[in-house]
Every structure is written in C-alpha cells, then in structure tokens.
C-alpha positions as CSV (number, residue, x, y, z in Angstrom):
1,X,0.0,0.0,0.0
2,X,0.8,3.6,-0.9
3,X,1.5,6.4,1.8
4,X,-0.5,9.1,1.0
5,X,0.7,13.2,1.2
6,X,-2.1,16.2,1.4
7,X,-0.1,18.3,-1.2
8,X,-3.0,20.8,-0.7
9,X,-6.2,21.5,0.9
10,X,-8.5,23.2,-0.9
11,X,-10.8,26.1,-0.3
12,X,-13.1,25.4,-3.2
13,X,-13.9,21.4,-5.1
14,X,-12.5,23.6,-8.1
15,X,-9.1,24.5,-7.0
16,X,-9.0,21.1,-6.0
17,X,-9.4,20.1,-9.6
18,X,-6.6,23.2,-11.1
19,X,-4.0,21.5,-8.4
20,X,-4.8,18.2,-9.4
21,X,-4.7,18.7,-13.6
22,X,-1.5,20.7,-12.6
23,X,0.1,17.7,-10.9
24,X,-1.1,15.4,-13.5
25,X,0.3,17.4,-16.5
26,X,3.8,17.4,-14.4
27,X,3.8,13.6,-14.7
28,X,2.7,13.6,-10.8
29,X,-0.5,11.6,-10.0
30,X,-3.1,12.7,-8.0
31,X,-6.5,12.7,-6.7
32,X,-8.9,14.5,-4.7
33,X,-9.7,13.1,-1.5
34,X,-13.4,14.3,0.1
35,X,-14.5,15.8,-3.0
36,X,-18.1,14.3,-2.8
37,X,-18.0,15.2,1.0
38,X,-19.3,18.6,-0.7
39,X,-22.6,17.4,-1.2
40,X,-23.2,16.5,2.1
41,X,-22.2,20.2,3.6
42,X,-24.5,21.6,0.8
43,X,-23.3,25.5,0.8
44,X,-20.6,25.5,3.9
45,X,-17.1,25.9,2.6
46,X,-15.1,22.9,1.2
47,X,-12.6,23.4,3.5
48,X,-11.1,21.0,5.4
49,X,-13.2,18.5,3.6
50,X,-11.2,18.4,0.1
51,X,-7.7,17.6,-0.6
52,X,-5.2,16.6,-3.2
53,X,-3.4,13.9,-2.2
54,X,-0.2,12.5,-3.9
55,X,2.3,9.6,-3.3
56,X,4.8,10.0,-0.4
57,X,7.3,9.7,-2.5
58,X,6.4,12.5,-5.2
59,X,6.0,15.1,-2.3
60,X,8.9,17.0,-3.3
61,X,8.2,16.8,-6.5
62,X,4.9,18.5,-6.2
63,X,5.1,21.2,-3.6
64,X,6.7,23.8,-6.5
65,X,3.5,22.6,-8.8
66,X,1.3,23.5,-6.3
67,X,2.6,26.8,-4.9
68,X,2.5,28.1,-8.8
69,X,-1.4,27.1,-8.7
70,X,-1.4,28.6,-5.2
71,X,0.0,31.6,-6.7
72,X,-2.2,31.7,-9.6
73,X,-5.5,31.6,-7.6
74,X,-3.9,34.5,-5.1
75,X,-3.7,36.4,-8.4
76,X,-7.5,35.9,-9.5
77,X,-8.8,36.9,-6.3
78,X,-7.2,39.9,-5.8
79,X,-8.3,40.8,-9.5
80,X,-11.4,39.5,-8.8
81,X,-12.0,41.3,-5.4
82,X,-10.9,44.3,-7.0
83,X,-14.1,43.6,-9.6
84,X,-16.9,43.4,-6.7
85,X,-17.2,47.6,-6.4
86,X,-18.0,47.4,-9.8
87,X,-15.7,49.4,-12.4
88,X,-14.5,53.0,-11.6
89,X,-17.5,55.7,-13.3
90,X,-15.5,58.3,-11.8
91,X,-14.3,59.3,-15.0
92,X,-16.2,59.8,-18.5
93,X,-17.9,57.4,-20.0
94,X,-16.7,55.8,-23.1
95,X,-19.5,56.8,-26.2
C-alpha cells in the first residue's frame, strides 16, 4: 500500500481540480480526496473537507506545482475582489 501526502487543501472542489490537472500534466498523480464530502455540507465551505493527495514519495516533486497554482489563484482573487465595487465611473464614459 501507498502512503499518501495532502499536497494541498482546498478552499473550493474547483481549486481542487486546477492543483490536481497541474500535478497530472507534471507527470505527478493525484487525486482528490473528500471531493463528494461537498454534497453533504451543501453551501458550507469545502474546506477542510477536500484535498489533493499525492504519493509520499512525489511530495517533493509537487510542492513547487502547487505553490504556482497557489500563486495563480492568489492572483485571481485579488483581480477578482478588485471587480466586486464594480468598475471606476469616476471618470467619462466611453461613447
């Protein structure tokens, strides 16, 4: 049998998937572990529940793969927060 590693625990069943296709493209396997947990807490957060698990012995190999995802998704939220005021209409309009 197989010891498993949490690479990474997920906030959301699809970051889950973007670390696990990230891992996998890297030659690394994965999979998620808890991902139809999510049903059963209907709207509560994923965390804690979901987690990409990988092979003791690739652990080293995918800690860089995940912090790029890790740094990805830190990107998208800040753009994404920065999205929820809505646009600046401080300025003109465009015609």
């Amino acid at each position: 049998m197989q010891v498993m590693h949490t690479a990474y625990r997920a906030e959301t069943l699809i970051d889950a998937h973007l670390v696990k296709d990230a891992l996998e493209r890297a030659g690394i396997p994965a999979f998620i572990a808890g991902e139809y947990l999510t049903g059963g807490v209907g709207q509560l957060p994923a965390i804690d529940y979901v987690a990409v698990m990988v092979p003791e012995s690739a652990r080293d190999e995918a800690a860089p793969v995940v912090a790029e995802v890790e740094r990805a998704l830190a990107v998208s939220r800040v753009e994404a927060a920065s999205w929820e005021n809505g646009p600046d209409l401080d300025g003109p309009l465009p015609a």
